[in-house]
Backbone bond lengths (Angstrom), bond angles and torsions (degrees), N, CA, C in turn:
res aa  C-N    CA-C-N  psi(-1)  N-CA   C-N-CA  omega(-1)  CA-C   N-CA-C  phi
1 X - - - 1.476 - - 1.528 109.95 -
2 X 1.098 96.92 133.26 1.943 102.67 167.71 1.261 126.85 -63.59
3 X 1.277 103.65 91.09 1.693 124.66 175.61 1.618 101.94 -11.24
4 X 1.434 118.87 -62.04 0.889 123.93 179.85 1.335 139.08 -72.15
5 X 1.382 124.87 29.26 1.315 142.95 -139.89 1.748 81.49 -174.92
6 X 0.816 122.10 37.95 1.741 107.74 168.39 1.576 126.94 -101.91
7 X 0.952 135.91 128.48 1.481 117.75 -153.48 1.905 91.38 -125.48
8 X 1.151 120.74 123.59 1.775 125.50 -161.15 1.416 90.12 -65.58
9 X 1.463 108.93 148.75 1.457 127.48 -172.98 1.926 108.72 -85.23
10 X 1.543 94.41 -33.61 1.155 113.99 178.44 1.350 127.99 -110.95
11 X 1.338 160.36 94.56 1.884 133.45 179.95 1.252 98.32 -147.00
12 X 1.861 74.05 139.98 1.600 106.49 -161.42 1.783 90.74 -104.38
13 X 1.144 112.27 143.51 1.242 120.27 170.29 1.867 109.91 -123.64
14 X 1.847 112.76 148.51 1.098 93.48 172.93 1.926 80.62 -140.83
15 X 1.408 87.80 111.51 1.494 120.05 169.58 1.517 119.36 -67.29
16 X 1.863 102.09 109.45 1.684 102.64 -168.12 1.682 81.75 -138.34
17 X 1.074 78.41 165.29 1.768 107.18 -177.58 0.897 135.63 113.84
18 X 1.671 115.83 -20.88 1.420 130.68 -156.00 1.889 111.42 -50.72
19 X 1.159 97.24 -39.79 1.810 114.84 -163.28 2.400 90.35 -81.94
20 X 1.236 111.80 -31.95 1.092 101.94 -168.23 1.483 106.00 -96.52
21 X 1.024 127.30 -10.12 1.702 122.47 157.23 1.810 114.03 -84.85
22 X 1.450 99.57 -15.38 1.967 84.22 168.81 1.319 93.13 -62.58
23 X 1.804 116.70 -70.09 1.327 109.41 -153.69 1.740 123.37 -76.09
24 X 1.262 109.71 24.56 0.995 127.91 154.68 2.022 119.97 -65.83
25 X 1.479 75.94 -41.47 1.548 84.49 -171.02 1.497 110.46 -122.72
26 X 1.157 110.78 30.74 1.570 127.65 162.22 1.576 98.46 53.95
27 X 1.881 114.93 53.38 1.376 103.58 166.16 1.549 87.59 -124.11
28 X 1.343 116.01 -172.77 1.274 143.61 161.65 1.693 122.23 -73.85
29 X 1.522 97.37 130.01 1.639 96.74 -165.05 1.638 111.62 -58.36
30 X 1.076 137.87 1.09 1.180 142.64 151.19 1.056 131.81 -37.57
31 X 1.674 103.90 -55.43 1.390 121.83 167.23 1.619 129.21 -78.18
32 X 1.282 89.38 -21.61 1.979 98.31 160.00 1.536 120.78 -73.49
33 X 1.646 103.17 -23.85 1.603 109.81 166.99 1.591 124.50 -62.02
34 X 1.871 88.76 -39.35 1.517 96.42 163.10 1.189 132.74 -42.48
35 X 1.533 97.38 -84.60 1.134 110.61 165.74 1.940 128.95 -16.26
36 X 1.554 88.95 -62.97 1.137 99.29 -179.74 1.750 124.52 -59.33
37 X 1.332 112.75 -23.05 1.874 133.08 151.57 1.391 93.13 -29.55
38 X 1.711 109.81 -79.27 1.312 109.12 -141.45 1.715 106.87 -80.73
39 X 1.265 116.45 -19.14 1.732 111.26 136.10 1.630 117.43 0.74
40 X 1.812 78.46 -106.65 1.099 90.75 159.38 1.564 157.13 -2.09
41 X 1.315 91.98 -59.16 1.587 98.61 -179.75 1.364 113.16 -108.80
42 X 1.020 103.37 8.36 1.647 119.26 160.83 1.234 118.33 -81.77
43 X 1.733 116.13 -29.86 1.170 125.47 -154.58 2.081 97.13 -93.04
44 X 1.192 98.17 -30.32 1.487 106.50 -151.10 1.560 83.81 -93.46
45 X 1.248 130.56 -41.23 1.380 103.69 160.92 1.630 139.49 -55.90
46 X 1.394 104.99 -34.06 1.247 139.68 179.38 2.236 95.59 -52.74
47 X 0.953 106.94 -55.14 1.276 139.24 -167.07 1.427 109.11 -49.71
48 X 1.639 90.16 -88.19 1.975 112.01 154.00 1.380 109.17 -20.47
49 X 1.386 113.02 -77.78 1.686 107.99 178.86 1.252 132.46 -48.13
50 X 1.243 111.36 -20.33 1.685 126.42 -173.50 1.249 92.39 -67.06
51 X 1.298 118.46 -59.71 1.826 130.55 -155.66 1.563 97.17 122.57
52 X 0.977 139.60 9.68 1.666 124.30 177.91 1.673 96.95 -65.76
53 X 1.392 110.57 152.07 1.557 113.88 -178.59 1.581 88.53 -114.83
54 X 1.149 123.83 -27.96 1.781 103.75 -176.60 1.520 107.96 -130.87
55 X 1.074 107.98 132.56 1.632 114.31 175.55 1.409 111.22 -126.27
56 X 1.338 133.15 104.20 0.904 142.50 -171.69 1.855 124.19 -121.74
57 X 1.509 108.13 109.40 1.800 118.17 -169.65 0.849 133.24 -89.70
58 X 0.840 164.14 110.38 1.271 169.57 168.99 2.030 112.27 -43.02
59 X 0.951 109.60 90.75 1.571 108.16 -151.29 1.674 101.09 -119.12
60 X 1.254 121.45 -36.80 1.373 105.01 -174.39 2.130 91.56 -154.60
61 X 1.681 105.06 110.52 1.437 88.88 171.21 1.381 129.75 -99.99
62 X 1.231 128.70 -177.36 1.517 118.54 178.57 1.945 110.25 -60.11
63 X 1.456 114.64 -22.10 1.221 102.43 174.59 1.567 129.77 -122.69
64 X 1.488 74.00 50.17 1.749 98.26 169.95 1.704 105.44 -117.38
65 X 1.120 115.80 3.05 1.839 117.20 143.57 1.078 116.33 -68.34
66 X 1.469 141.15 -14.19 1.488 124.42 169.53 1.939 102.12 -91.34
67 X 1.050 116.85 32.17 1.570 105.84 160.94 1.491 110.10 -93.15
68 X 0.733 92.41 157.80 2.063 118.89 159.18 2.310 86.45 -21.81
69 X 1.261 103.67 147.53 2.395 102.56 -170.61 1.548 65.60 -95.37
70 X 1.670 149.46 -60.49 1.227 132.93 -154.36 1.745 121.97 -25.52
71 X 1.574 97.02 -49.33 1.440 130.80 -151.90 1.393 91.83 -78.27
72 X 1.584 108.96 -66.18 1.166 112.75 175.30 1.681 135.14 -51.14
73 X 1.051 99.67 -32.21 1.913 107.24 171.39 1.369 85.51 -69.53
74 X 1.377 152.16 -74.24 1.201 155.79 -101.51 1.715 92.32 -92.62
75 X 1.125 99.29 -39.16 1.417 103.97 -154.62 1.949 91.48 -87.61
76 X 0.832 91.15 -53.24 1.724 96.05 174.47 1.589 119.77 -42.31
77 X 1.815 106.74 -37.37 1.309 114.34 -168.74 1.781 88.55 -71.83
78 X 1.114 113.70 -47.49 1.887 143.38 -159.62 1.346 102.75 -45.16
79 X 1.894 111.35 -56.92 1.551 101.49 178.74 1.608 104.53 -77.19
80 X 1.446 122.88 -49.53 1.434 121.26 -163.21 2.156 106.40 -51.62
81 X 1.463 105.76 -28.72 1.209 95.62 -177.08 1.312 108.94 -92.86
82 X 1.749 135.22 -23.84 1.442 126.50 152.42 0.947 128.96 -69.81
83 X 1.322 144.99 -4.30 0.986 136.64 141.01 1.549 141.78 -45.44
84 X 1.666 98.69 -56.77 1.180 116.25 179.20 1.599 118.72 -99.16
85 X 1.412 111.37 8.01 1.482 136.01 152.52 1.634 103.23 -67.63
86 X 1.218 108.72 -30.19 2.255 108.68 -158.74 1.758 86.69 -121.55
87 X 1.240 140.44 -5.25 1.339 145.59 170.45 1.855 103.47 -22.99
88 X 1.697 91.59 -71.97 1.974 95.69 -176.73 1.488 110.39 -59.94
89 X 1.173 113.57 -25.53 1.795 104.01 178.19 1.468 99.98 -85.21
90 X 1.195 129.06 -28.96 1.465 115.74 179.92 1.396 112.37 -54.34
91 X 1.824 117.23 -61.25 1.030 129.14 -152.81 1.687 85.72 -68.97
92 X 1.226 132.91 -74.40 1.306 143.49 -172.23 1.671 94.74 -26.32
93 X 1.028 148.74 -14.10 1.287 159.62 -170.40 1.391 128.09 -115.02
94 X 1.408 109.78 -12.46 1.391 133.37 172.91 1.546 99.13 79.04
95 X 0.931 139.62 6.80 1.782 122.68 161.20 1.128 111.63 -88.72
96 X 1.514 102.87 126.36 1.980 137.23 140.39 1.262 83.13 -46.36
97 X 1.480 87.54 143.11 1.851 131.66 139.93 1.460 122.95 -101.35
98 X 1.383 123.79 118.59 1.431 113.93 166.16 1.216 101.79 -111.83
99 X 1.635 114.16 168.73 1.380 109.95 168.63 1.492 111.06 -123.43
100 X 1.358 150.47 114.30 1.268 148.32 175.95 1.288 125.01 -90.49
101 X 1.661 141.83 118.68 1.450 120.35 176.90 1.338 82.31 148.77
102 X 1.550 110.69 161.02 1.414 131.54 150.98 1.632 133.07 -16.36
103 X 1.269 129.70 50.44 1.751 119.95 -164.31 1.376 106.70 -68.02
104 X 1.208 130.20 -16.85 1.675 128.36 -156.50 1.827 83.75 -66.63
105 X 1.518 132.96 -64.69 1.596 99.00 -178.79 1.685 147.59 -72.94
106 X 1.033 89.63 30.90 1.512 101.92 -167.49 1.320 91.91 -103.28
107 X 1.856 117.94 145.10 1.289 111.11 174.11 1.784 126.56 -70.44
108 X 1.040 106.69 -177.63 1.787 103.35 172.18 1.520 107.78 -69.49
109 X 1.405 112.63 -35.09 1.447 100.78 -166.64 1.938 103.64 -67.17
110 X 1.771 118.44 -41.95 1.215 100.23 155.23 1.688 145.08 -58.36
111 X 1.264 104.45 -27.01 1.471 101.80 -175.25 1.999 118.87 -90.21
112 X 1.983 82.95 -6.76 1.835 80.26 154.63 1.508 104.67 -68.38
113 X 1.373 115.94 -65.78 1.178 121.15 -157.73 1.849 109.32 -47.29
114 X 1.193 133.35 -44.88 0.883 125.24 -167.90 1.833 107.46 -83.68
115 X 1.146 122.83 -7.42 1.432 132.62 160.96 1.371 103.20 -87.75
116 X 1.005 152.41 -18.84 1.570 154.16 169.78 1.585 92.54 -75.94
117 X 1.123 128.09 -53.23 2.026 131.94 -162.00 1.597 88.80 -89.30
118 X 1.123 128.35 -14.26 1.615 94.32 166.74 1.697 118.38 -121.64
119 X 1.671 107.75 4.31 1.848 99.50 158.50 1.192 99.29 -92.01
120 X 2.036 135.51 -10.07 1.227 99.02 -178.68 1.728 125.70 -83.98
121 X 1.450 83.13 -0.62 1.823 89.45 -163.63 1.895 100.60 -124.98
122 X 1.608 105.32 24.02 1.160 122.18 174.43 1.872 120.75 -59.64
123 X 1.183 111.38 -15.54 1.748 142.75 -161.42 2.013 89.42 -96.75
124 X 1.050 103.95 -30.19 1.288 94.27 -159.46 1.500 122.85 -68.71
125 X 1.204 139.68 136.91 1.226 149.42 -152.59 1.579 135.84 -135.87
126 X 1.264 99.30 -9.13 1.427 111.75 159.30 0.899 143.97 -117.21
127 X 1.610 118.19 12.37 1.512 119.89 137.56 1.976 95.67 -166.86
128 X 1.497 95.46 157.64 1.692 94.27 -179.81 1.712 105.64 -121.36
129 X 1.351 103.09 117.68 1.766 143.05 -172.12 1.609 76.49 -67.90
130 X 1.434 134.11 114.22 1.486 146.19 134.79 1.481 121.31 -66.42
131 X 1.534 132.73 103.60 1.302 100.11 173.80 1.773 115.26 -118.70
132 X 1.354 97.32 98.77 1.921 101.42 179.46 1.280 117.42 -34.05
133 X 1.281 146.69 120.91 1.353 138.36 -165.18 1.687 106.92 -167.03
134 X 1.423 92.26 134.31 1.918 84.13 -151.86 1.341 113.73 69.32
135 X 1.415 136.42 18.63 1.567 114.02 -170.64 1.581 80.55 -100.29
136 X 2.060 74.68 157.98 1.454 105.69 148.55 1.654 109.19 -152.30
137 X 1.455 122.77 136.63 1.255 117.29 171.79 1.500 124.98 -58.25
138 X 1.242 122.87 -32.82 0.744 116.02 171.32 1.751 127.53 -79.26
139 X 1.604 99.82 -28.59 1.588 94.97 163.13 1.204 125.03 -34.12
140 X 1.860 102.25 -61.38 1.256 125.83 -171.12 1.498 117.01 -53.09
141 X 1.254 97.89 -36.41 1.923 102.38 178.02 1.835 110.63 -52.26
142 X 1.515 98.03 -51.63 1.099 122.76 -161.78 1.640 100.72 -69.45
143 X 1.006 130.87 -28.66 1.349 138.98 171.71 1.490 104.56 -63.23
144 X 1.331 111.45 -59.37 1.508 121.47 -159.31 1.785 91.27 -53.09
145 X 1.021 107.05 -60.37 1.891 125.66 -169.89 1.429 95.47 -37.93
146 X 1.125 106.21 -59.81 1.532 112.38 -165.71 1.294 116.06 -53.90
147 X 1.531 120.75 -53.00 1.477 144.01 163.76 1.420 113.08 -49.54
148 X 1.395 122.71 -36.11 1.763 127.95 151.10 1.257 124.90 -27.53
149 X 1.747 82.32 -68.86 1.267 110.89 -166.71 1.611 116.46 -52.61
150 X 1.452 107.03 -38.53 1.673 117.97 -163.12 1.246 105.65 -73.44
151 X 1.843 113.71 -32.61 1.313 122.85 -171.91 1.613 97.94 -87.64
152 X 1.266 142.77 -42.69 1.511 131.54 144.87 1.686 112.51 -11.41
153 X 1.874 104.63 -83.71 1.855 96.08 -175.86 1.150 120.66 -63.67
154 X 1.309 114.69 4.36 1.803 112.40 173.52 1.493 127.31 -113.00
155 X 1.892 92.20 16.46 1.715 121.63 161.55 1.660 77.11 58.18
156 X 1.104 146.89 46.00 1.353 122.62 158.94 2.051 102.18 -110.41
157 X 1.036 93.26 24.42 1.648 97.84 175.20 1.651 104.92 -171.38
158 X 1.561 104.90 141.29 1.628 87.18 -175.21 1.779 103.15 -108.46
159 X 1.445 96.76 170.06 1.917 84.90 -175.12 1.317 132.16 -65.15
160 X 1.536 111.86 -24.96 1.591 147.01 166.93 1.692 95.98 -41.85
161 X 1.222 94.30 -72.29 1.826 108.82 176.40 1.739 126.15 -33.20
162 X 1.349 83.24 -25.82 1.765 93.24 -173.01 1.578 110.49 -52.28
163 X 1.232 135.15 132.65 1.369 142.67 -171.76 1.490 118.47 -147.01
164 X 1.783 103.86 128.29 1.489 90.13 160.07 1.829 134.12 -24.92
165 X 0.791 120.18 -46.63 1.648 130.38 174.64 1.455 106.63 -57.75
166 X 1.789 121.53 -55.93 1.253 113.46 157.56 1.393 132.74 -39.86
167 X 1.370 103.56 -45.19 2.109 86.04 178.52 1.222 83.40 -86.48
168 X 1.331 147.21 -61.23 1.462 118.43 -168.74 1.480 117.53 -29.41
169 X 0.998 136.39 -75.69 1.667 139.84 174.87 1.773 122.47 -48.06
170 X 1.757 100.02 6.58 1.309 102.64 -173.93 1.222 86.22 -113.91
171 X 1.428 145.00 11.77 1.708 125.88 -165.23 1.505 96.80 -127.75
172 X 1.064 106.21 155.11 1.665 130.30 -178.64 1.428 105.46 -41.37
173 X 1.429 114.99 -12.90 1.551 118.59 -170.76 1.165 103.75 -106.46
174 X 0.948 128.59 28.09 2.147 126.65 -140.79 1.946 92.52 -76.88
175 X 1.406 119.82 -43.05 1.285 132.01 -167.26 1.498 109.06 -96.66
176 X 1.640 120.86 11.26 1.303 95.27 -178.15 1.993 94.91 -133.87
177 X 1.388 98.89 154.85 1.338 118.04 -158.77 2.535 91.63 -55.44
178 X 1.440 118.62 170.32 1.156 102.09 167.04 2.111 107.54 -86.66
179 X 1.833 86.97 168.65 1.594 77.63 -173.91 1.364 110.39 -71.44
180 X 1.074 122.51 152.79 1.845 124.52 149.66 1.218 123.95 -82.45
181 X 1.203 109.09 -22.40 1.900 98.68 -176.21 1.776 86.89 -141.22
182 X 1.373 108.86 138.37 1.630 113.79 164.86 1.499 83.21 -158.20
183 X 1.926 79.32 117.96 1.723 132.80 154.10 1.517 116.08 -57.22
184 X 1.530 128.13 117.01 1.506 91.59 138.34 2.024 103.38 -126.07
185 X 1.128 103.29 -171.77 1.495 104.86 -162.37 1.714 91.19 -125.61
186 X 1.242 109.08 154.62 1.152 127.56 157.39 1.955 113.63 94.78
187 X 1.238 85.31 53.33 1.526 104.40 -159.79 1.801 125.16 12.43
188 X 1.352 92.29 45.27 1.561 91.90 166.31 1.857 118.36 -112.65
189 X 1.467 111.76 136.66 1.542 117.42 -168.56 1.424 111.54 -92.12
190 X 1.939 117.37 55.50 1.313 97.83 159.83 1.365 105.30 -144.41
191 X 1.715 102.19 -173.05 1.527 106.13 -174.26 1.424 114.64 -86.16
192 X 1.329 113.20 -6.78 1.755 120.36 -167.07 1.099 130.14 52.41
193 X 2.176 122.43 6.55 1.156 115.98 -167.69 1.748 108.15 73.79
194 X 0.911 120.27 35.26 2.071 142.75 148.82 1.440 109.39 -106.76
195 X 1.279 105.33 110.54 1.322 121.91 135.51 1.758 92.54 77.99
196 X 1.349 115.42 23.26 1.513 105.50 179.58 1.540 117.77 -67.85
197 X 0.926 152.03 5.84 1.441 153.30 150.94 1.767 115.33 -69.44
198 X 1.624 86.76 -69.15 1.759 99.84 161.76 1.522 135.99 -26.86
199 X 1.561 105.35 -43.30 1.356 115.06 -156.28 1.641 103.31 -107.72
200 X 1.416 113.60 14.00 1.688 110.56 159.21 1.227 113.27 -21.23
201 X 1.560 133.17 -81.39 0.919 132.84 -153.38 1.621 117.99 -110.67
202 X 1.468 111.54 8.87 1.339 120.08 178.53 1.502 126.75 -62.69
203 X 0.919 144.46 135.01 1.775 145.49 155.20 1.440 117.15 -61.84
204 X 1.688 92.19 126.68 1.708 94.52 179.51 1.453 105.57 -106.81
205 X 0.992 107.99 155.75 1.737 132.13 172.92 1.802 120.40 -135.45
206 X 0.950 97.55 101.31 1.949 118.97 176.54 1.210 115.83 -75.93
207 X 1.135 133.17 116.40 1.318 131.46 161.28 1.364 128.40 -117.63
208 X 1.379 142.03 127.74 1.318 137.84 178.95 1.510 107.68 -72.06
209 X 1.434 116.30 19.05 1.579 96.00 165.25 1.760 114.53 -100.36
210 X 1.143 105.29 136.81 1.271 120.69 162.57 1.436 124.25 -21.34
211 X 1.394 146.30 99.51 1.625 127.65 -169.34 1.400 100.78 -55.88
212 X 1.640 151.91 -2.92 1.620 122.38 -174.14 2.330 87.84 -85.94
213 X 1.581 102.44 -38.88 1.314 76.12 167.15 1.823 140.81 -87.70
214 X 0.939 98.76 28.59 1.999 110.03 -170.81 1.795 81.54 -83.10
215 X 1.501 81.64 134.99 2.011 86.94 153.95 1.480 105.60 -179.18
216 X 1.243 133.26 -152.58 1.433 111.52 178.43 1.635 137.34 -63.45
217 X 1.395 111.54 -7.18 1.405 104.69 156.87 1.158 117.95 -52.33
218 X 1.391 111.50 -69.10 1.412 122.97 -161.28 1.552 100.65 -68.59
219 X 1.158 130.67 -42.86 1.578 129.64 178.63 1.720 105.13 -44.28
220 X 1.402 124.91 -24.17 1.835 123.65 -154.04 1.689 75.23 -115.73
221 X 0.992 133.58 -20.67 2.075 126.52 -177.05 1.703 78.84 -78.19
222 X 1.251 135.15 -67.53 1.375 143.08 -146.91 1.627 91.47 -51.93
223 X 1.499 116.44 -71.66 1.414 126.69 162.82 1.414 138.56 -31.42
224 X 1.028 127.85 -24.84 1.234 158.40 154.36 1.398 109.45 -64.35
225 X 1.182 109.81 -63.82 2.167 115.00 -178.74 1.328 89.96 -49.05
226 X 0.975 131.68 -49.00 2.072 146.81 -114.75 1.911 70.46 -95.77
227 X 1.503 108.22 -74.83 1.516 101.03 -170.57 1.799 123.69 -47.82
228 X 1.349 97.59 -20.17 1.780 77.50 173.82 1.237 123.68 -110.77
229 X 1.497 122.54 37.27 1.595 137.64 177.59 1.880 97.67 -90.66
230 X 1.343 100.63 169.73 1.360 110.13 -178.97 1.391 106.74 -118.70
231 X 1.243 134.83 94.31 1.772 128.90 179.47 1.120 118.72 -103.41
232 X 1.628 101.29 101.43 1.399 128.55 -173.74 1.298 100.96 -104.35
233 X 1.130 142.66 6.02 1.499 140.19 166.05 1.472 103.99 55.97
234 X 1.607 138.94 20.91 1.396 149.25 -170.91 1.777 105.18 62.82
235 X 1.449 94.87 48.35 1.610 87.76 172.71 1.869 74.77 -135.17
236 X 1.478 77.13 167.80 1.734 93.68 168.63 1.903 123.68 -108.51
237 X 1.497 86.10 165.74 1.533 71.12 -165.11 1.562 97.48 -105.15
């Protein structure tokens, strides 16, 4: 295959800006959430067509409960109702929805909805829509350990035994390949606590655009960087 013609098997995106392009434009961060939806679903089509099989967002983290509860209901109502507003075009499109992260605080009326958006688009087969929500990497670590741990005092695993592959198969990601390329937007250089186990060996790409403007331009610039890296996994060639 032509190196240069490679399209990532995996990409993780972590979507920022939303709140700094409202007040860019003298609206309310509400409407940058919007905005930032139709991002989104620009992007995941954009995606699908490429050939990416996993697209996975960064959409709601564990420390996005210390905002303003307004913002937070709003934004909560924002993905659960765009999502499952674009549900029939997803499925009609062959993308799964999963959802990864913390659900125990989310109300019932959200965690129907997000169990409704992923048996309806459960069939789907040409690429699977991830949406991080409640995450934190480090939660997740801390989960996995714990879940070790229990299977440790219940001698059904010994400590010797413990293996990379084990916490791999203990994290919210246990079934999905690691990312190759994770995006974030809005020219800031960090991981935010996403996917830090995962992203050992992944390629990053920064962009100073805003996520309400990211969509398939910028997704094929992202693709493009991605093709002229060298991934030697710290071996030589």
């Amino acid at each position: 295959m032509d190196r240069h013609n490679v399209i990532p098997q995996h990409i993780a995106i972590i979507m920022d800006g939303n709140g700094r392009w409202a007040k860019q434009r003298g609206k309310d961060r509400s409407e940058g959430h919007f905005a930032g939806m139709m991002a989104l679903k620009q992007t995941v089509m954009a995606a699908a067509q490429k050939g990416v099989k996993w697209l996975t967002v960064y959409a709601f983290s564990t420390e996005n409960w210390g905002r303003p509860q307004a913002e937070v209901d709003a934004l909560m109502e924002l993905v659960c109702k765009g999502v499952e507003m674009n549900t029939p075009d997803l499925a009609a499109q062959g993308v799964r929805v999963q959802v990864i992260g913390d659900r125990s605080r989310f109300s019932d009326i959200v965690n129907a909805s997000l169990n409704r958006i992923e048996s309806q688009t459960a069939m789907g087969e040409i690429m699977t829509l991830v949406l991080a929500l409640n995450y934190s990497s480090r939660s997740e670590l801390t989960m996995a350990v714990q879940q070790i741990a229990r299977r440790v005092a219940a001698g059904e695993l010994q400590a010797d035994a413990i293996s990379e592959q084990t916490i791999s198969q203990s994290l919210y990601t246990a079934a999905m390949p690691d990312p190759d390329l994770i995006i974030r937007t809005s020219g800031e250089y960090r991981l935010s606590n996403f996917l830090m186990w995962q992203a050992s060996y992944a390629e990053f790409y920064f962009t100073d655009t805003l996520w309400p403007d990211f969509g398939e331009e910028e997704l094929g610039k992202a693709i493009e960087a991605y093709n002229t890296r060298d991934r030697r996994y710290g071996l030589v060639k």
